[in-house]
C-alpha atoms as a printed R data frame, in Angstrom:
    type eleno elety resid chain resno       x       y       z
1   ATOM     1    CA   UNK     A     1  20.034 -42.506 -42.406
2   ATOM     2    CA   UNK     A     2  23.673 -43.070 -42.254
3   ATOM     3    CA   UNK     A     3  25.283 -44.100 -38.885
4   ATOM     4    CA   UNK     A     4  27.742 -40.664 -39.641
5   ATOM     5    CA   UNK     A     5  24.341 -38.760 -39.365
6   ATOM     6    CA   UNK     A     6  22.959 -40.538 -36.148
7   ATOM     7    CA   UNK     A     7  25.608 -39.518 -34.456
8   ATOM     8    CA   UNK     A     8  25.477 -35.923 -35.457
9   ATOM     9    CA   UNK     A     9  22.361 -36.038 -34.986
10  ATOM    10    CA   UNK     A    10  22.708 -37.245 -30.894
11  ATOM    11    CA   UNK     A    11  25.633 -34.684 -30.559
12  ATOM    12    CA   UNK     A    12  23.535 -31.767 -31.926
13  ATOM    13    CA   UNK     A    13  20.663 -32.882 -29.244
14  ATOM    14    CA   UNK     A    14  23.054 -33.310 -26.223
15  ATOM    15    CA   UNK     A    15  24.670 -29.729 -27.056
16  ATOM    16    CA   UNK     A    16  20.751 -28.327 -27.524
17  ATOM    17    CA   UNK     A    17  19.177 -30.044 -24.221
18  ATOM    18    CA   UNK     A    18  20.792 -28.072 -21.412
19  ATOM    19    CA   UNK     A    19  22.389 -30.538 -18.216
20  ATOM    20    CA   UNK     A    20  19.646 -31.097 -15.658
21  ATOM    21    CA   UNK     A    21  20.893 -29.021 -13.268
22  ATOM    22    CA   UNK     A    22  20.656 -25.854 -15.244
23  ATOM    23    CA   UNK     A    23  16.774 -27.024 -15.803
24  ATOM    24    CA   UNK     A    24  16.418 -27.054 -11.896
25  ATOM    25    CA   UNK     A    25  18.307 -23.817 -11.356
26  ATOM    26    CA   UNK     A    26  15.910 -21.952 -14.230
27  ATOM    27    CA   UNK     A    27  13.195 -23.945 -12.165
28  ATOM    28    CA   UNK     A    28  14.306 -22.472  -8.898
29  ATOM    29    CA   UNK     A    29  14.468 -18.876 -10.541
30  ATOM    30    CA   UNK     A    30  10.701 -19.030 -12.007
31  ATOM    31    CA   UNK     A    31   9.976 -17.956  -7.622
32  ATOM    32    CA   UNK     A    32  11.041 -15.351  -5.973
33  ATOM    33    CA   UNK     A    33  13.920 -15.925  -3.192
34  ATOM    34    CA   UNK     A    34  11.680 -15.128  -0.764
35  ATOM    35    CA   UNK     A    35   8.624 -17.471  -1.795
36  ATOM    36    CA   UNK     A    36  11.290 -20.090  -1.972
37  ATOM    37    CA   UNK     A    37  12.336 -19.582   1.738
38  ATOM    38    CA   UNK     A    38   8.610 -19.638   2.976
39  ATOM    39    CA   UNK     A    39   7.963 -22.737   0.858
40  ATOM    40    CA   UNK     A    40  11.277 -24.529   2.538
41  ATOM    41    CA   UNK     A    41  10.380 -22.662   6.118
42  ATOM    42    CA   UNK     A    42   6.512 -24.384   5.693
43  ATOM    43    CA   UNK     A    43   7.670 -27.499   4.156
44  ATOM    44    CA   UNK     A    44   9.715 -28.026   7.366
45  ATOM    45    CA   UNK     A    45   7.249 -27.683   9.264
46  ATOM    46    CA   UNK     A    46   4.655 -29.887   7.946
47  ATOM    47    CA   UNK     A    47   7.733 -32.523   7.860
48  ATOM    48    CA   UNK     A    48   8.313 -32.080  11.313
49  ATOM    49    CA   UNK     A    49   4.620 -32.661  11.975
50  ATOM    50    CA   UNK     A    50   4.056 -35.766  10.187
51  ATOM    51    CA   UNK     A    51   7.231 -37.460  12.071
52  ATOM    52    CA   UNK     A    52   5.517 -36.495  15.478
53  ATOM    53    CA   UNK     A    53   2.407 -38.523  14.412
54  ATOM    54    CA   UNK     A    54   4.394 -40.830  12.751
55  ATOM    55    CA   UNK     A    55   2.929 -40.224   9.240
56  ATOM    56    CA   UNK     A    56   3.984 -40.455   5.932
57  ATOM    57    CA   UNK     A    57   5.423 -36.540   4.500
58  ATOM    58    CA   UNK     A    58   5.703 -37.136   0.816
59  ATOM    59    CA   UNK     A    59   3.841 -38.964  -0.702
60  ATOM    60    CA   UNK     A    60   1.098 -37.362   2.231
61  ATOM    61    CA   UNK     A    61  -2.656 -38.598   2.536
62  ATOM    62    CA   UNK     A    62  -5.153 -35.967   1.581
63  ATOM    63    CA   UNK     A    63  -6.534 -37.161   5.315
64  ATOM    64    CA   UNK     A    64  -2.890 -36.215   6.886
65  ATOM    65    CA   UNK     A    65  -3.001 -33.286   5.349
66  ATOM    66    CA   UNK     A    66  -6.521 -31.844   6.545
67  ATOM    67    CA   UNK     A    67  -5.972 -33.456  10.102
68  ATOM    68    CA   UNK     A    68  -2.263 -30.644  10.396
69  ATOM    69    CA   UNK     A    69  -3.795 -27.575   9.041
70  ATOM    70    CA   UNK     A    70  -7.189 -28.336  11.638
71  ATOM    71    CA   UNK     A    71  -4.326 -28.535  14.054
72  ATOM    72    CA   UNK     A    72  -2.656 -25.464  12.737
73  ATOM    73    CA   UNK     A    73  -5.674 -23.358  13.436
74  ATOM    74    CA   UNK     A    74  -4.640 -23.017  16.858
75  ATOM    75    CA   UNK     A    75  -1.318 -21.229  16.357
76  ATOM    76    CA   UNK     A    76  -1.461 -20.110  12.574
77  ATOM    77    CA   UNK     A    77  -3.859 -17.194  10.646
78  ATOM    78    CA   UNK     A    78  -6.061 -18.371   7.468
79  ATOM    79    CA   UNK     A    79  -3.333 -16.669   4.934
80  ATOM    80    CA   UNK     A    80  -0.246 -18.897   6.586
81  ATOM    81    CA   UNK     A    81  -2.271 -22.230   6.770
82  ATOM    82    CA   UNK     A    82  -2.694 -21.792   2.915
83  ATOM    83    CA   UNK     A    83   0.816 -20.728   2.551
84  ATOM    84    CA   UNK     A    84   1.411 -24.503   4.321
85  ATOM    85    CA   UNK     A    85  -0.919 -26.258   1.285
86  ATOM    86    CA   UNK     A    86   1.659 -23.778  -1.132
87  ATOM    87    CA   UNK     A    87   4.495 -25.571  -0.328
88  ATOM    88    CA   UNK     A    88   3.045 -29.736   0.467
89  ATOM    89    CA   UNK     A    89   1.504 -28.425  -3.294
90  ATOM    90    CA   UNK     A    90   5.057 -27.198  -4.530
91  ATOM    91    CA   UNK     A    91   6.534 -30.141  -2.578
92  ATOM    92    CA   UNK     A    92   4.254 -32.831  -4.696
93  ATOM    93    CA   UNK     A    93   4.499 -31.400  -7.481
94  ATOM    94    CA   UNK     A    94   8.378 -31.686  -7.366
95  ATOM    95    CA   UNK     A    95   8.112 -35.099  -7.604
96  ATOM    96    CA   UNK     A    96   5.395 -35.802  -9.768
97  ATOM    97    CA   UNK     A    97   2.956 -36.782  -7.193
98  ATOM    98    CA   UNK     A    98  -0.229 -35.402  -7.479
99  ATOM    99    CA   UNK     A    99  -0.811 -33.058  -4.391
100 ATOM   100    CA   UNK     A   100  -3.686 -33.983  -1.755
101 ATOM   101    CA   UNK     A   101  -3.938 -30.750  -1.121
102 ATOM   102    CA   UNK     A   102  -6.354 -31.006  -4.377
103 ATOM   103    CA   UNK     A   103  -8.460 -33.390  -2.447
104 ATOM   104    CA   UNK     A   104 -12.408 -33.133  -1.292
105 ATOM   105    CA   UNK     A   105 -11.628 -33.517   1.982
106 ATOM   106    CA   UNK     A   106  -9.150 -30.972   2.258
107 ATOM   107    CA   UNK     A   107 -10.622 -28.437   0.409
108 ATOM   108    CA   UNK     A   108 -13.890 -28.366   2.711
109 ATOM   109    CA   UNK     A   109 -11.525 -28.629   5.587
110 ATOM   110    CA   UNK     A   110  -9.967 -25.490   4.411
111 ATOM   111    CA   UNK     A   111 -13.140 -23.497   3.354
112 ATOM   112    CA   UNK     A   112 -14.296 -24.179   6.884
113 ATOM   113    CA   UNK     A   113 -11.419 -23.054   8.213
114 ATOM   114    CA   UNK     A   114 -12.075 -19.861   6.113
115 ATOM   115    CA   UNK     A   115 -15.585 -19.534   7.471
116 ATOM   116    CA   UNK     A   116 -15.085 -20.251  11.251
117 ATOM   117    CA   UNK     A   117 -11.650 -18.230  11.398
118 ATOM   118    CA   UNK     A   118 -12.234 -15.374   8.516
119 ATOM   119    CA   UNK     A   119  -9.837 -13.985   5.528
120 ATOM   120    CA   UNK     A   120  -9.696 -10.188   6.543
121 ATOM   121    CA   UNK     A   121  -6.114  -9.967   6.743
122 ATOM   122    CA   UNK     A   122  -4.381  -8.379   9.837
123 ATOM   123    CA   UNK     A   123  -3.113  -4.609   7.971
124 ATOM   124    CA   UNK     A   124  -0.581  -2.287   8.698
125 ATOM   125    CA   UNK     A   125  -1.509   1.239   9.453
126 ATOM   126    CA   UNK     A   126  -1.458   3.790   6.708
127 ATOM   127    CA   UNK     A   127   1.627   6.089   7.527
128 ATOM   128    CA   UNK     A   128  -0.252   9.362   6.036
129 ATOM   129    CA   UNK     A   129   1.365  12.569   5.120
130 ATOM   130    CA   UNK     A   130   1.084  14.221   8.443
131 ATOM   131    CA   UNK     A   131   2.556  11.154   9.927
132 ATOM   132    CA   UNK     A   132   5.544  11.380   7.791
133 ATOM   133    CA   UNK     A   133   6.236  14.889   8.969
134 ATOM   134    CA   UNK     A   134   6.116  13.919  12.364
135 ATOM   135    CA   UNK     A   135   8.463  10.762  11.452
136 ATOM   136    CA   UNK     A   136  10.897  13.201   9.390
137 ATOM   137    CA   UNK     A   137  10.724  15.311  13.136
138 ATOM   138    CA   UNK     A   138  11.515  12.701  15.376
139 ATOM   139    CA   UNK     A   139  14.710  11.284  13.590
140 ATOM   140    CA   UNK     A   140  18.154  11.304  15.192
141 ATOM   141    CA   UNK     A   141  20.746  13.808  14.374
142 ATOM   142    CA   UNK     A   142  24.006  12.785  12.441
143 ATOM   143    CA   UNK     A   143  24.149  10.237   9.506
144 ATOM   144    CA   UNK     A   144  21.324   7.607  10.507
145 ATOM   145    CA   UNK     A   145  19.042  10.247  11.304
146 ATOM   146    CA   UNK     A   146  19.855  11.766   7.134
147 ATOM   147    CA   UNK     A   147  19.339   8.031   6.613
148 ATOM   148    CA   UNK     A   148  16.314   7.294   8.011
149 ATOM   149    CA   UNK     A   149  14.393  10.620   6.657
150 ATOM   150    CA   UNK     A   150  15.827   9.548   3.058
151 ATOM   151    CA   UNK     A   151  14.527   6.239   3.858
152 ATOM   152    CA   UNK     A   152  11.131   6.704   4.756
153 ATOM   153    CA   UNK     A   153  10.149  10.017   2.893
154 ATOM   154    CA   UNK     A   154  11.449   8.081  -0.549
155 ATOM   155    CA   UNK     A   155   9.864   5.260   0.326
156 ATOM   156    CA   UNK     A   156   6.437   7.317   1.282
157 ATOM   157    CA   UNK     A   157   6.877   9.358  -2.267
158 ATOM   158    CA   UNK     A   158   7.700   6.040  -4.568
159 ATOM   159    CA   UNK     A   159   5.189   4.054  -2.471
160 ATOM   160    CA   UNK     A   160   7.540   1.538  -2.823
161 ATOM   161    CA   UNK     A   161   7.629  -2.172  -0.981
162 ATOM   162    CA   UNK     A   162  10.223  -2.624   1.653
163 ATOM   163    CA   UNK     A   163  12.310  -5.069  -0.853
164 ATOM   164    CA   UNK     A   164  12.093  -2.696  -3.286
165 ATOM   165    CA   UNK     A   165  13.964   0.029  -1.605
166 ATOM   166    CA   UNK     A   166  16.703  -2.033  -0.384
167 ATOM   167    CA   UNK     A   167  17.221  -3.293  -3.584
168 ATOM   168    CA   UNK     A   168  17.861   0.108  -4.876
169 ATOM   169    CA   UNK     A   169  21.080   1.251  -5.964
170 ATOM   170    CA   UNK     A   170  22.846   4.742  -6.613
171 ATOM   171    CA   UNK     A   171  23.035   4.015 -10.259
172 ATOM   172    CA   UNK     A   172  19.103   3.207 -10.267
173 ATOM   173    CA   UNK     A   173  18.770   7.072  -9.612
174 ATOM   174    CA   UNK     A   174  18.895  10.088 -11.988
175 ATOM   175    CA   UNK     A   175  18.192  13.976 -10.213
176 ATOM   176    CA   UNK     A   176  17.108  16.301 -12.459
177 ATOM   177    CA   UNK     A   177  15.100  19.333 -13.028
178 ATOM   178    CA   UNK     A   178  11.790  18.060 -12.405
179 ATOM   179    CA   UNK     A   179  12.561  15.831  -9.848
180 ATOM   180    CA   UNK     A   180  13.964  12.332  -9.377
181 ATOM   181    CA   UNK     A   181  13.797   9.123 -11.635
182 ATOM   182    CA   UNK     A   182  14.219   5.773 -10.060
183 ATOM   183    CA   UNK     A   183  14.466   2.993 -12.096
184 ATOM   184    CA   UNK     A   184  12.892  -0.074 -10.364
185 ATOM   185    CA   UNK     A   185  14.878  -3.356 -11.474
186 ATOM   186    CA   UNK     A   186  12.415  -5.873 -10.385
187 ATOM   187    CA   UNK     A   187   9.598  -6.068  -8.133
188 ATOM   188    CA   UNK     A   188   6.625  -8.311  -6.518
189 ATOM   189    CA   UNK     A   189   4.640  -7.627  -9.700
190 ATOM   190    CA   UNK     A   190   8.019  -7.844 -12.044
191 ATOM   191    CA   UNK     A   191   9.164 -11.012 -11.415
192 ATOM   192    CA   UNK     A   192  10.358 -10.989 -15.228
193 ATOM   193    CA   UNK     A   193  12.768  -8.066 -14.141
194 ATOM   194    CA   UNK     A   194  11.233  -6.003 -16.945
195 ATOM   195    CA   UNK     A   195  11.398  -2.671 -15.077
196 ATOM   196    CA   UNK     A   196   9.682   0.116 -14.623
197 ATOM   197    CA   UNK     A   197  10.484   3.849 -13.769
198 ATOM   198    CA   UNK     A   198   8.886   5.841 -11.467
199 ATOM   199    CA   UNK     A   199   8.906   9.794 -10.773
200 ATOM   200    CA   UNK     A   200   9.677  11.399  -7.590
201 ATOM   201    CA   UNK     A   201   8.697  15.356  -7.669
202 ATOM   202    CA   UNK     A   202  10.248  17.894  -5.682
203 ATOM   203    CA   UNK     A   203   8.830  18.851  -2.589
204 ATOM   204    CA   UNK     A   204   7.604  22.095  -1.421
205 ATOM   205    CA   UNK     A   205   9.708  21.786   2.105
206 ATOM   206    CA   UNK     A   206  13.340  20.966   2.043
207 ATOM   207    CA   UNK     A   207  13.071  19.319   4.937
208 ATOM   208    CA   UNK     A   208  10.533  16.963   3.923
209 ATOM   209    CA   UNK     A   209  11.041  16.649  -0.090
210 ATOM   210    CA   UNK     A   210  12.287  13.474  -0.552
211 ATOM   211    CA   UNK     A   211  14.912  14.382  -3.542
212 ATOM   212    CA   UNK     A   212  16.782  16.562  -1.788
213 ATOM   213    CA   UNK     A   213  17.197  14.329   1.399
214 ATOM   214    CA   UNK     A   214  18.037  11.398  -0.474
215 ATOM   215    CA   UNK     A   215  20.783  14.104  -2.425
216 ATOM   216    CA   UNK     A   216  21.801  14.952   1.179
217 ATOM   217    CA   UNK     A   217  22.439  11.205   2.214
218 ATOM   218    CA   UNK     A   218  23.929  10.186  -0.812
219 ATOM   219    CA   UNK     A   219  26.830  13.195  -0.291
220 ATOM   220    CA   UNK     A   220  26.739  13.104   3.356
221 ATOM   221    CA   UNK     A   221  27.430   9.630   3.220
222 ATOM   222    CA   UNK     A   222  29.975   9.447   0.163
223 ATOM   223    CA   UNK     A   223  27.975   6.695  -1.480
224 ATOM   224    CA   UNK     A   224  28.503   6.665  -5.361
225 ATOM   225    CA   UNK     A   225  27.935   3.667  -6.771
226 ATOM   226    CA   UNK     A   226  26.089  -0.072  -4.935
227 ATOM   227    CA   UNK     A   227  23.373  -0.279  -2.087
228 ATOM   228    CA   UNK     A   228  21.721   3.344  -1.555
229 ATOM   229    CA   UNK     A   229  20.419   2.252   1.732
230 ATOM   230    CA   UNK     A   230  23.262   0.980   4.231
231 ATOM   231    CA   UNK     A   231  23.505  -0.281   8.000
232 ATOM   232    CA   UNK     A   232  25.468   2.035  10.056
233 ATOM   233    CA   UNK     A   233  27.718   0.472  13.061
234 ATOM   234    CA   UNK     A   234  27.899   1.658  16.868
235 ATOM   235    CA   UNK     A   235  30.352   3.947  15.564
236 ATOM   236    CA   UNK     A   236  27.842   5.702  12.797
237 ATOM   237    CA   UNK     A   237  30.714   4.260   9.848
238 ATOM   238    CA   UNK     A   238  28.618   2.968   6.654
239 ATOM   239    CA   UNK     A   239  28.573  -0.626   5.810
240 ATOM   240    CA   UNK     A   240  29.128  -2.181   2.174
241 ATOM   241    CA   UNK     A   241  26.119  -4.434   3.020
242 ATOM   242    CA   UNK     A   242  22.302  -3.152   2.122
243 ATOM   243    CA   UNK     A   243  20.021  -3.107   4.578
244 ATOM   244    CA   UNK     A   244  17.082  -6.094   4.824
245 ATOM   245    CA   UNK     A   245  14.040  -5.795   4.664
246 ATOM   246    CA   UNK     A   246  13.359  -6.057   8.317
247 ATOM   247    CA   UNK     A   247  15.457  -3.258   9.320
248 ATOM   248    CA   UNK     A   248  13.146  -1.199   6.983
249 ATOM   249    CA   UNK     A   249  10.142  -2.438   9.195
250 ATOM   250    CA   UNK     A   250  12.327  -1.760  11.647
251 ATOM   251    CA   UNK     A   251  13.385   1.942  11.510
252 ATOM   252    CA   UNK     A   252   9.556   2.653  10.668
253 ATOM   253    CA   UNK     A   253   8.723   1.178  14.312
254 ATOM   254    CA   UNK     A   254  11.384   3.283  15.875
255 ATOM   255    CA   UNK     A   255  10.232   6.692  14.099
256 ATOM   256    CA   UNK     A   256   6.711   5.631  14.495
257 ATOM   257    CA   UNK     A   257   6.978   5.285  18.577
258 ATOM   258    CA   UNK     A   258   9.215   8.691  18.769
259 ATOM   259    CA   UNK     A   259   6.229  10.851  17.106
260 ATOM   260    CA   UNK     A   260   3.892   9.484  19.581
261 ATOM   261    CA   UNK     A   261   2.261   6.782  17.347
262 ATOM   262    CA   UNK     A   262   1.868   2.975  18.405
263 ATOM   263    CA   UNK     A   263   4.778   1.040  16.972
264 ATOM   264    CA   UNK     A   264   3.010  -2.134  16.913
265 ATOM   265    CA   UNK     A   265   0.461  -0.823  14.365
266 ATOM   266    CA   UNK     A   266   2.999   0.230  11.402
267 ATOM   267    CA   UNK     A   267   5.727  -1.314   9.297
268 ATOM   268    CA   UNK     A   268   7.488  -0.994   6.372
269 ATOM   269    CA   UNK     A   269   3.989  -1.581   4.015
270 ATOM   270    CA   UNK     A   270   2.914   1.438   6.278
271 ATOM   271    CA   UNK     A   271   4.968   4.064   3.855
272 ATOM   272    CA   UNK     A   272   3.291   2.254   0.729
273 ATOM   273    CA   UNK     A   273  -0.163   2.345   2.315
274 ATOM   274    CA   UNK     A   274   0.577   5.961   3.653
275 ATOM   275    CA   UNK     A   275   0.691   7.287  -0.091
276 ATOM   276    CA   UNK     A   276  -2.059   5.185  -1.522
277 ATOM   277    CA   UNK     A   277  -4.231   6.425   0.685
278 ATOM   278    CA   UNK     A   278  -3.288  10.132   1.230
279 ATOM   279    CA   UNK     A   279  -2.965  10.517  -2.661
280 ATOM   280    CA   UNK     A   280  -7.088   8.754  -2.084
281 ATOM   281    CA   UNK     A   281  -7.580  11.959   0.498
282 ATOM   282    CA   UNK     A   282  -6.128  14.856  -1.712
283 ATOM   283    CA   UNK     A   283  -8.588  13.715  -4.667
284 ATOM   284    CA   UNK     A   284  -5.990  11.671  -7.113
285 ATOM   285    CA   UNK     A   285  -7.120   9.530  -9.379
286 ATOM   286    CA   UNK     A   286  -6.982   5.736  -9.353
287 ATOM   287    CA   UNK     A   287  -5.318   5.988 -12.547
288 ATOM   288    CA   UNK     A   288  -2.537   8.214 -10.832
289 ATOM   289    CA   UNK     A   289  -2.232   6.140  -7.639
290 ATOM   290    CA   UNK     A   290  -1.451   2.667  -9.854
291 ATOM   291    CA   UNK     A   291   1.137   4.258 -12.006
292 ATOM   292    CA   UNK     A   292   2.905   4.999  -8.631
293 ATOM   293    CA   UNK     A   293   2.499   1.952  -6.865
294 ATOM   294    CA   UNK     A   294   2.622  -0.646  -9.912
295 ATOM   295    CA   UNK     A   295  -1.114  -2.571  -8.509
296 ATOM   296    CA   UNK     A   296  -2.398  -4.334 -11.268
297 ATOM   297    CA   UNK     A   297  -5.224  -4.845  -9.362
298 ATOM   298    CA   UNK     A   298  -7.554  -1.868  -9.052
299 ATOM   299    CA   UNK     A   299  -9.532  -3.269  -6.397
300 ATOM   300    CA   UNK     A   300  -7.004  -3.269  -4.239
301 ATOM   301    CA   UNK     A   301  -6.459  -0.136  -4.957
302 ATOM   302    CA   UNK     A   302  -9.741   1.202  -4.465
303 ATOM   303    CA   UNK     A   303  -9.876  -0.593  -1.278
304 ATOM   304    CA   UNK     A   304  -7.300   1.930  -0.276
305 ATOM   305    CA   UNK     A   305  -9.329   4.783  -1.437
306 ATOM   306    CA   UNK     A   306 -12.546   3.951   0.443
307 ATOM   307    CA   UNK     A   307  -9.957   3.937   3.268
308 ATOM   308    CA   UNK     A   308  -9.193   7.379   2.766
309 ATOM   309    CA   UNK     A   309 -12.798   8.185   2.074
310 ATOM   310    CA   UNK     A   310 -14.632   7.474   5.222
311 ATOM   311    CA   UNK     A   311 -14.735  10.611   6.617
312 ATOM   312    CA   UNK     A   312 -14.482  12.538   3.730
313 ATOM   313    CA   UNK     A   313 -17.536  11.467   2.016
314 ATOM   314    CA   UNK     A   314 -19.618   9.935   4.686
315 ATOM   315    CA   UNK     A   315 -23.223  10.097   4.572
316 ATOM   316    CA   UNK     A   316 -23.335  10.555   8.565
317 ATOM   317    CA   UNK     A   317 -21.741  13.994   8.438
318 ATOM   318    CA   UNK     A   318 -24.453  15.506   6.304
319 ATOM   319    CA   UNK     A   319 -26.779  14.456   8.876
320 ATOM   320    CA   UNK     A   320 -26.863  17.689  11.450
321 ATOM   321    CA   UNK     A   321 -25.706  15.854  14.377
């Protein structure tokens, strides 16, 4: 080979590999934003840990490791100590160490955990339909009260995630005859950003039919085109920025205390669970439920259902007491 040709050859492989910071940013994207900040959030912690006991963070002793989540048993639940193992993993891996968090002594350490402390995770309360009519009730007058009933009846209907219906936008929604179309961009399940639509019928009550509220917002509050769910100020004008994810959780609360219901039991995955489980009650099928919510998993879907079926089809009742 010619020395002309090397050196085509070279350039044509320096133009083909991409510079190393594009690798780490296509790295950064394979998680979602909000794994990422747990991951940094735990990581953090763990650091913070090890220079208290003056211990080594990275590269970290499999016995280091075991000895902070035993000591994290006292202020942490089972599902964030393994979140904290997530991110020493991610954190090992990002170096090419190989994690201790793959090591004997920290995997019994952590099954024991699981055995003494359990893994039945602490769950929001189903908002169910007859709690969404009382929700709908209870809202304010004006703009945030047209905001909130858009919010939490179209969430309720779509059985859609918190972060899923602040990331919605006004040209992610077609009206039309039968109903409303919402195109979901990208989800938990859709990192890929592959999409999915999902159909919202009309309702047999104007106030409560979740198309024609969300119409009712969207020309209340002039909003064509961006965020469909906004912050108001102390002066009820709309803000350009969406709301978060916490303020979702955080209007559900608020309508949640106001029809008589105890706040600290529901959320934002309360509007989700809410339809899983009343679809369970009125007799729809698993099939039906999943295209709604997008599970891929139909045991968790089913564990929704049994939910919704323990009065309806308990054995006790048939017994004549």
């Amino acid at each position: 080979m010619s020395d002309e040709s090397s050196i085509t050859t070279s350039s044509t492989r320096a133009e083909i590999i991409p510079p190393l910071e594009q690798v780490r940013e296509f790295i950064r994207a394979s998680k979602a934003d909000s794994t990422l900040r747990g991951y940094q959030s735990d990581w953090k912690d763990f650091c913070g840990w090890c220079q208290a006991h003056g211990v080594c963070a990275l590269p970290a002793m499999p016995e280091t490791v075991a000895s902070y989540i035993a000591e994290c048993t006292a202020r942490l639940k089972v599902g964030s100590i393994q979140r904290r193992l997530n991110a020493i993993t991610e954190a090992h891996k990002a170096i090419g160490h190989e994690s201790p968090t793959h090591s004997a002594i920290v995997m019994n350490t952590m099954k024991g955990i699981r055995r003494m402390l359990g893994t039945a995770p602490a769950q929001k309360a189903p908002a169910l339909t007859d709690d969404i009519r009382a929700m709908v009730d209870a809202a304010d007058a004006g703009l945030i009260g047209l905001r909130d009933r858009a919010l939490i009846l179209l969430g309720f209907a779509g059985a859609f995630r918190r972060s899923e219906l602040v990331s919605l936008d006004v040209g992610d929604c077609v009206f039309g005859r039968d109903g409303l179309t919402v195109l979901l961009r990208r989800s938990k399940t859709d990192q890929d950003a592959n999409g999915r639509k999902i159909g919202i019928p009309y309702g047999s009550n104007p106030e409560t039919c979740p198309v024609r509220v969300l119409q009712e917002w969207l020309t209340a509050s002039a909003i064509s085109a961006g965020a469909v769910f906004r912050p108001l100020n102390r002066h009820s004008q709309i803000q350009t920025a969406r709301l978060t994810p916490g303020q979702v959780a955080r209007i559900v609360k608020k309508l949640a205390e106001r029809a008589g219901l105890d706040p600290e039991k529901y959320a934002g995955h309360s509007l989700r669970a809410g339809h899983a489980t009343s679809a369970a009650v009125a007799g729809a099928s698993e099939r039906s439920i999943m295209n709604q919510t997008g599970h891929r998993s139909v045991q968790m879907v089913r564990r929704y259902i049994r939910d919704g079926s323990l009065f309806r089809e308990n054995s006790a009742g048939k017994l004549g007491l």
